[in-house]
MARGU-594094 format. One record per atom (N, C-alpha, C, O): residue in one letter; x, y, z. Coordinates in pm, whole numbers, padded with zeros to 5 digits, always signed. Layout:
N
aXYZ/...
//
This chain:
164
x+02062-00296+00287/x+02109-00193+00378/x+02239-00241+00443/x+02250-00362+00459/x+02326-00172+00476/x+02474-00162+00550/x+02425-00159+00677/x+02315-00123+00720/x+02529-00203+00735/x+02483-00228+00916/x+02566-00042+00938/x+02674+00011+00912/x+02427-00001+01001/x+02431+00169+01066/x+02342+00156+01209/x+02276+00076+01276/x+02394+00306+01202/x+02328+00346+01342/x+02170+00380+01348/x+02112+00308+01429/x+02114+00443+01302/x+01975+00410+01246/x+01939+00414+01143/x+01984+00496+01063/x+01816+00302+01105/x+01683+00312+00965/x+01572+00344+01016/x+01526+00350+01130/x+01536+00367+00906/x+01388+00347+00904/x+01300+00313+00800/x+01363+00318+00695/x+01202+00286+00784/x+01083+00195+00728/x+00999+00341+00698/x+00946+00396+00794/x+00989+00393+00585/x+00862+00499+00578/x+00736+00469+00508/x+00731+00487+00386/x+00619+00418+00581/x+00529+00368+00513/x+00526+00237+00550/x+00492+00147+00473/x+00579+00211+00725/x+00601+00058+00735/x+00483-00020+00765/x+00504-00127+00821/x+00285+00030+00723/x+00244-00036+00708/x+00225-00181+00841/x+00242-00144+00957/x+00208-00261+00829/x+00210-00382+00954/x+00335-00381+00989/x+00371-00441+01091/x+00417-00317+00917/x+00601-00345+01013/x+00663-00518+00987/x+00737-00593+01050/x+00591-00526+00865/x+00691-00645+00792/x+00841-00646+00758/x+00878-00763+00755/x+00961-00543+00726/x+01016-00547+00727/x+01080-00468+00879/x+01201-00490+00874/x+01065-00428+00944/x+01103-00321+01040/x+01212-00444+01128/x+01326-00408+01159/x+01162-00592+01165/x+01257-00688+01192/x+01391-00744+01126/x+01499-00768+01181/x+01349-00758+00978/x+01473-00779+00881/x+01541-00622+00879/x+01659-00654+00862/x+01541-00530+00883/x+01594-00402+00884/x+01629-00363+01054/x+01682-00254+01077/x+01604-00437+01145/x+01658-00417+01267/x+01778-00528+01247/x+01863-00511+01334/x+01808-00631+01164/x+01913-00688+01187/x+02062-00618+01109/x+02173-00670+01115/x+02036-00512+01049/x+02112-00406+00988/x+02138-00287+01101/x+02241-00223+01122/x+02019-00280+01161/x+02072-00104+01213/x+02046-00130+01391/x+01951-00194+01435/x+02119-00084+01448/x+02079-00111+01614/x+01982-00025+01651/x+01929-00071+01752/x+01911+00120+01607/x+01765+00121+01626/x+01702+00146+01480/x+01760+00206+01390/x+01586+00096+01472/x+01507+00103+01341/x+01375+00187+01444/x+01321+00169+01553/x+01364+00315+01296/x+01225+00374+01296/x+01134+00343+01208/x+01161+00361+01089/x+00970+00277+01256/x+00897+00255+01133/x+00769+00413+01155/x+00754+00473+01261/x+00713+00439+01056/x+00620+00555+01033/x+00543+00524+00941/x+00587+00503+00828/x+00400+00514+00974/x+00286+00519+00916/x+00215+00585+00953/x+00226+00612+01073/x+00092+00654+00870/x-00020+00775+00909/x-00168+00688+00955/x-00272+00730+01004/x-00105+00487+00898/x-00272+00478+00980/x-00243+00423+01122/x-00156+00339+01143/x-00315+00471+01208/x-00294+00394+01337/x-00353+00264+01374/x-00336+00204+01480/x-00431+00223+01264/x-00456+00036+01259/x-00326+00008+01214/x-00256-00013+01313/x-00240-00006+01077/x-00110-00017+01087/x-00004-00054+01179/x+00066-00153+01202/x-00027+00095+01235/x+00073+00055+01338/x+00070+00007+01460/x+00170-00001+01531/x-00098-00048+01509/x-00152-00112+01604/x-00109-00287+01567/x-00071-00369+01651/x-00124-00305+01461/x-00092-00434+01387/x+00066-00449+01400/x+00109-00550+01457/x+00165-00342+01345/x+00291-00368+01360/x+00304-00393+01507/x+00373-00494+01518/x+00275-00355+01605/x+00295-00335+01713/x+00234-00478+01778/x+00280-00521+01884/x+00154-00531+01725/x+00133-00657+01760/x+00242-00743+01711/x+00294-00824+01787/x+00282-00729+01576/x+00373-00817+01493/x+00551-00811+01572/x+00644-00887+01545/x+00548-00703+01665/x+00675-00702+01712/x+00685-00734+01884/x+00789-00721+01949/x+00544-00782+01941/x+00554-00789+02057/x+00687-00850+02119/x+00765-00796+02197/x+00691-00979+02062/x+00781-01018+02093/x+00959-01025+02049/x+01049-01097+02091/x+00957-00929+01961/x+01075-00920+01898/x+01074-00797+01853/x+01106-00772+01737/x+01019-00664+01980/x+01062-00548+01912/x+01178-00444+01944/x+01186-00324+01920/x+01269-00536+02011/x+01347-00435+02098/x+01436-00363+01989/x+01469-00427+01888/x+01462-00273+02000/x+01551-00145+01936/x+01429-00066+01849/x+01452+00050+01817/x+01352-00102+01826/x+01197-00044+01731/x+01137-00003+01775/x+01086-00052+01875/x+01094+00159+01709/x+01003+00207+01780/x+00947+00315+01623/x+01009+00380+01538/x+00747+00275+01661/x+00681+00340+01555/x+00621+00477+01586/x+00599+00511+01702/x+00592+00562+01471/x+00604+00694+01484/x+00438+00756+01399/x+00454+00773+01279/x+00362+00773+01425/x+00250+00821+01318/x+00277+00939+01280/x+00316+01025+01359/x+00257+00960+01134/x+00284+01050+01064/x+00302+01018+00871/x+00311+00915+00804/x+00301+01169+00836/x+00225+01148+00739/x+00368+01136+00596/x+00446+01231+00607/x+00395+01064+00509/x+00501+01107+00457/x+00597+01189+00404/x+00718+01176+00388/x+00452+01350+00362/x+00502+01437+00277/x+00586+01513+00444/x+00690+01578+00451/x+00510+01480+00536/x+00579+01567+00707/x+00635+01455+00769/x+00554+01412+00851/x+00738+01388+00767/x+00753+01324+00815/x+00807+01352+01008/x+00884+01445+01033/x+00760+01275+01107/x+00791+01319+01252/x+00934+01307+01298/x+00965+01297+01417/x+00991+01308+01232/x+01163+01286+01197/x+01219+01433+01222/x+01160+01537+01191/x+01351+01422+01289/x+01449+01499+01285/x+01546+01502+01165/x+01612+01404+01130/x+01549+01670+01081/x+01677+01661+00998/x+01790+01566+00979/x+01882+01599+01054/x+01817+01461+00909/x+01921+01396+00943/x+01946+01290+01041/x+02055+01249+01084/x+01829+01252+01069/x+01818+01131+01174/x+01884+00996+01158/x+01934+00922+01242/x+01871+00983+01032/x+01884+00827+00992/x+01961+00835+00857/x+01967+00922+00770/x+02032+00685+00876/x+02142+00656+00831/x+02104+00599+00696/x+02182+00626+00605/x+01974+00508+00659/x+01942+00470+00543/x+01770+00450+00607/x+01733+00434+00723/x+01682+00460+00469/x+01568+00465+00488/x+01527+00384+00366/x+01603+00377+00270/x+01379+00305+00367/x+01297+00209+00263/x+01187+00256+00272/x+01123+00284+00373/x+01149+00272+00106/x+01004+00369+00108/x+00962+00212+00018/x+01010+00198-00094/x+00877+00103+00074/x+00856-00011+00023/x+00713-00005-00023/x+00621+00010+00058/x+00690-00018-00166/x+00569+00011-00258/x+00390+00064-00126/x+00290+00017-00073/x+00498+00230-00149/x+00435+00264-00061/x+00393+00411-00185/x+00271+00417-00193/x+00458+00516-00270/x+00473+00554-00347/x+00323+00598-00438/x+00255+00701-00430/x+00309+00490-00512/x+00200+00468-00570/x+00040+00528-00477/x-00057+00575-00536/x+00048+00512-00343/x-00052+00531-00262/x-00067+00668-00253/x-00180+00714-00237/x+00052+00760-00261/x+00033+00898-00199/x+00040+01001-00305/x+00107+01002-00408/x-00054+01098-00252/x-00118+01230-00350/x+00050+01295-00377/x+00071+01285-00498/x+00137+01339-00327/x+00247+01346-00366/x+00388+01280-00329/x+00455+01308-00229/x+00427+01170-00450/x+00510+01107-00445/x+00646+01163-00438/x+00727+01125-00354/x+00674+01261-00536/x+00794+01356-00540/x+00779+01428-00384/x+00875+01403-00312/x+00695+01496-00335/x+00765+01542-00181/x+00797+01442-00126/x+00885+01463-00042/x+00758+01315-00138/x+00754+01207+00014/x+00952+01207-00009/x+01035+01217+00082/x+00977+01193-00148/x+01138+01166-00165/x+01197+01287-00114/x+01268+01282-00014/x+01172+01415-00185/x+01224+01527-00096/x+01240+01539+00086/x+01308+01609+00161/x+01158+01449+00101/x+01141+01485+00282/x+01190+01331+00328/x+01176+01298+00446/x+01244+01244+00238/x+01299+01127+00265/x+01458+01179+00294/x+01532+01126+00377/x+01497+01296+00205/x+01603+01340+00163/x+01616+01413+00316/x+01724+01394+00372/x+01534+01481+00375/x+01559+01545+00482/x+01597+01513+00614/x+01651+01581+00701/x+01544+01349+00611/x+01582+01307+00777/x+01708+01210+00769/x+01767+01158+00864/x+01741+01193+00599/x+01824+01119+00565/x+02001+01189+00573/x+02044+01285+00509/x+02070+01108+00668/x+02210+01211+00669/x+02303+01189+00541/x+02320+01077+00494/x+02350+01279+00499/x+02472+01285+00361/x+02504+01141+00399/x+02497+01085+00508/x+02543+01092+00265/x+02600+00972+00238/x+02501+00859+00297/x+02542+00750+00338/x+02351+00902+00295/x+02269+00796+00345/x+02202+00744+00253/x+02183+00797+00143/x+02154+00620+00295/x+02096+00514+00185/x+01944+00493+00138/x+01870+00404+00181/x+01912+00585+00048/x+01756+00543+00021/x+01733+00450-00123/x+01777+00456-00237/x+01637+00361-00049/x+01576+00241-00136/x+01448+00253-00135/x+01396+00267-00024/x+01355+00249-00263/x+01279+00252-00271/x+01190+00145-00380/x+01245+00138-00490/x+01117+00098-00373/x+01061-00014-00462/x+00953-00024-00457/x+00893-00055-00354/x+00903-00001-00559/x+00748+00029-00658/x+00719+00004-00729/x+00810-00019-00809/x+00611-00014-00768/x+00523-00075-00896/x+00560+00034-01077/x+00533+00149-01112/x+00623-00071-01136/x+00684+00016-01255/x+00520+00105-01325/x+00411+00095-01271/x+00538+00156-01405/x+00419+00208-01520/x+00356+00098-01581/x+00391+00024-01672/x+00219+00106-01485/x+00158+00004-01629/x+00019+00058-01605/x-00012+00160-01545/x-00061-00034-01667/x-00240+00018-01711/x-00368-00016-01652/x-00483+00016-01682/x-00310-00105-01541/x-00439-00166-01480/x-00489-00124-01374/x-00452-00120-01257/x-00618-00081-01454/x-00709+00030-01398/x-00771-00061-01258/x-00810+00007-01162/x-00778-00175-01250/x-00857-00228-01150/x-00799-00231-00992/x-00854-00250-00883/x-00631-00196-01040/x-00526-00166-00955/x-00555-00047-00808/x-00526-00055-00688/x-00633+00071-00904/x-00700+00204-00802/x-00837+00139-00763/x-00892+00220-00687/x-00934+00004-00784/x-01028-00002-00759/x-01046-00105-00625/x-01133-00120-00539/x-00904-00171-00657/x-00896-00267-00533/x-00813-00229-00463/x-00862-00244-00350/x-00720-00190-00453/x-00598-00136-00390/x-00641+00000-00297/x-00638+00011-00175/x-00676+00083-00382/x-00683+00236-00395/x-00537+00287-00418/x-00485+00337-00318/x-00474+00285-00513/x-00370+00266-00559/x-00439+00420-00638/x-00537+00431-00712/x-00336+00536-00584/x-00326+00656-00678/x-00289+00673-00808/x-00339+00762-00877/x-00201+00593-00852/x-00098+00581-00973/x-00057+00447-00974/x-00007+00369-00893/x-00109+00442-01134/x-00075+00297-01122/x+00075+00339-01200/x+00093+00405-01303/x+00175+00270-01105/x+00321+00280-01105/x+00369+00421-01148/x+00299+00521-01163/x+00506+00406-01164/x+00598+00490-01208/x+00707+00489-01295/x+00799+00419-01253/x+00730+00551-01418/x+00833+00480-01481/x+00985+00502-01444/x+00995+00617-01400/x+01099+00444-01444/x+01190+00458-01386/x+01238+00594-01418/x+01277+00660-01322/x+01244+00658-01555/x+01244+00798-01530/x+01200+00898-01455/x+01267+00995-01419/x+01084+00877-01429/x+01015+00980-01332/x+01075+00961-01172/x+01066+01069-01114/x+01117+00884-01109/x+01170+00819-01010/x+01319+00878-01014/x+01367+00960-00935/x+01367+00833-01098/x+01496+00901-01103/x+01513+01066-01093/x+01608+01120-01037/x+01397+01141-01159/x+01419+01283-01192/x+01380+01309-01019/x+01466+01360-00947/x+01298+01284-00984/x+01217+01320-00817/x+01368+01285-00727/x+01407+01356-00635/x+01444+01156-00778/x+01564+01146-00632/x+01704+01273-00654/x+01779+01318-00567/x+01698+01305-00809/x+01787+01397-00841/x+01749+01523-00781/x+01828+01610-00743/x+01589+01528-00773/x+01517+01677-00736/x+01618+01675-00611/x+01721+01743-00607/x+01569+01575-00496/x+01636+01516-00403/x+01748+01542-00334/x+01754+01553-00212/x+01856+01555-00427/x+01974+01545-00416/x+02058+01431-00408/x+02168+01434-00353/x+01997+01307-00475/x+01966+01180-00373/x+02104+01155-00578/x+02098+01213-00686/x+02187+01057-00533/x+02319+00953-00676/x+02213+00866-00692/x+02115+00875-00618/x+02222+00767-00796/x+02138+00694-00818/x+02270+00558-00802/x+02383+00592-00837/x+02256+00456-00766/x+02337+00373-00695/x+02294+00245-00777/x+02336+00249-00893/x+02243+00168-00754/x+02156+00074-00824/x+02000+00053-00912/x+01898+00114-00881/x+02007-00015-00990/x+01877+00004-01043/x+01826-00172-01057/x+01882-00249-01135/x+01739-00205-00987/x+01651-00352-01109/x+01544-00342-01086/x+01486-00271-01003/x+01488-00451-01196/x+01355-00437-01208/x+01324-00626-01214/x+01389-00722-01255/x+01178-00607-01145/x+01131-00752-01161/x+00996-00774-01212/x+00912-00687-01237/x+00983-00924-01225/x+00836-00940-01307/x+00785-00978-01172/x+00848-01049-01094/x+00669-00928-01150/x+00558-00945-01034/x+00412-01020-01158/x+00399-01025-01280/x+00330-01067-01040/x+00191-01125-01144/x+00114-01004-01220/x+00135-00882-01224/x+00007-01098-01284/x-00050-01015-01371/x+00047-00926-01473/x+00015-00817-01522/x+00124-00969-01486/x+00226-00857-01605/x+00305-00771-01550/x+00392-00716-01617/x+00283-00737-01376/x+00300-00606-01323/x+00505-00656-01354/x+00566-00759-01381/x+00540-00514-01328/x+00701-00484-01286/x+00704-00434-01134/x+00606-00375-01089/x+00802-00453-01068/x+00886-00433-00994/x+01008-00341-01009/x+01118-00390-01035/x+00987-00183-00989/x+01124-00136-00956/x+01186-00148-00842/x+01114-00165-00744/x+01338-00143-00821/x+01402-00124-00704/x+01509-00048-00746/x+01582-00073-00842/x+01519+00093-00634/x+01601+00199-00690/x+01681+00198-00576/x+01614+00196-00473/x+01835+00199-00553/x+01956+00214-00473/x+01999+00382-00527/x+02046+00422-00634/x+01959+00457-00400/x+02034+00581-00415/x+02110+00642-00275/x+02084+00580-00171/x+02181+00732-00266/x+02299+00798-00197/x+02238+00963-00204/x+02220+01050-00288/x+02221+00943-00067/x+02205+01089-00054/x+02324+01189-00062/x+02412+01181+00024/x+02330+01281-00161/x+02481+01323-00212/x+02510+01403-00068/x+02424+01420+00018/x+02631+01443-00061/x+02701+01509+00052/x+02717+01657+00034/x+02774+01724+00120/
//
């Protein structure tokens, strides 16, 4: 992320990154729908949460204003939700023209044990399908890599630009 005026974290989960992403933006928003989550983030930032502030809510609605934020991280959060393509559409919405969405998820693969321990909806996504949902979007596609994670798994990481 580029040093802006605000991020946010969608799906920030314990609020593991919401600190490294406050040293980019002078306020960071994190949003999660569980409120253990964000009871936990909220512990994790006692002491280092100034400019942060968390929001409950659900991804496909996010509690965001049109255009709020300057760049946003949807961090292998994707895979979890009944619809992945709106969460990007409504990433697209609080996100202002020329803003930065990153997203990184578990590529396409087969392991079924993935929804049994996890509760993992989909196991991954292939970089096509990802790409077609940020175009739905309106969203340039900016960067692309991919990494080896255990068990065989991949790692996408997608750099896109919300077009203007």
């Amino acid at each position: 992320i580029a040093d802006c005026d605000v991020a946010a974290d969608l799906g920030c989960g314990t609020g593991e990154l919401l600190v490294p992403i406050r040293k980019k933006a002078l306020r960071v928003i994190g949003v999660d729908k569980s409120p253990k989550m964000l009871e936990e983030a909220e512990r994790r930032l006692a002491s280092n949460g100034k400019g942060i502030e968390l929001r409950i809510g659900e991804m496909e609605h996010l509690p965001m204003r049109d255009q709020e934020v300057d760049a946003a991280v949807i961090n292998m959060v994707l895979h979890h939700l009944p619809s992945p393509d709106s969460s990007i559409l409504e990433a697209g919405r609080v996100l202002k023209a020329g803003g930065l969405l990153i997203i990184v998820d578990l590529d396409k693969h087969q392991n079924e044990d993935m929804r049994k321990k996890y509760e993992h909806r989909w196991l991954g996504f292939t970089k096509k399908n990802i790409e077609k949902w940020l175009s739905a979007g309106g969203f340039i596609p900016k960067e692309f890599v991919q990494f080896d994670a255990r068990d065989g798994l991949k790692i996408n990481l997608f750099v896109s630009v919300k077009n203007m």
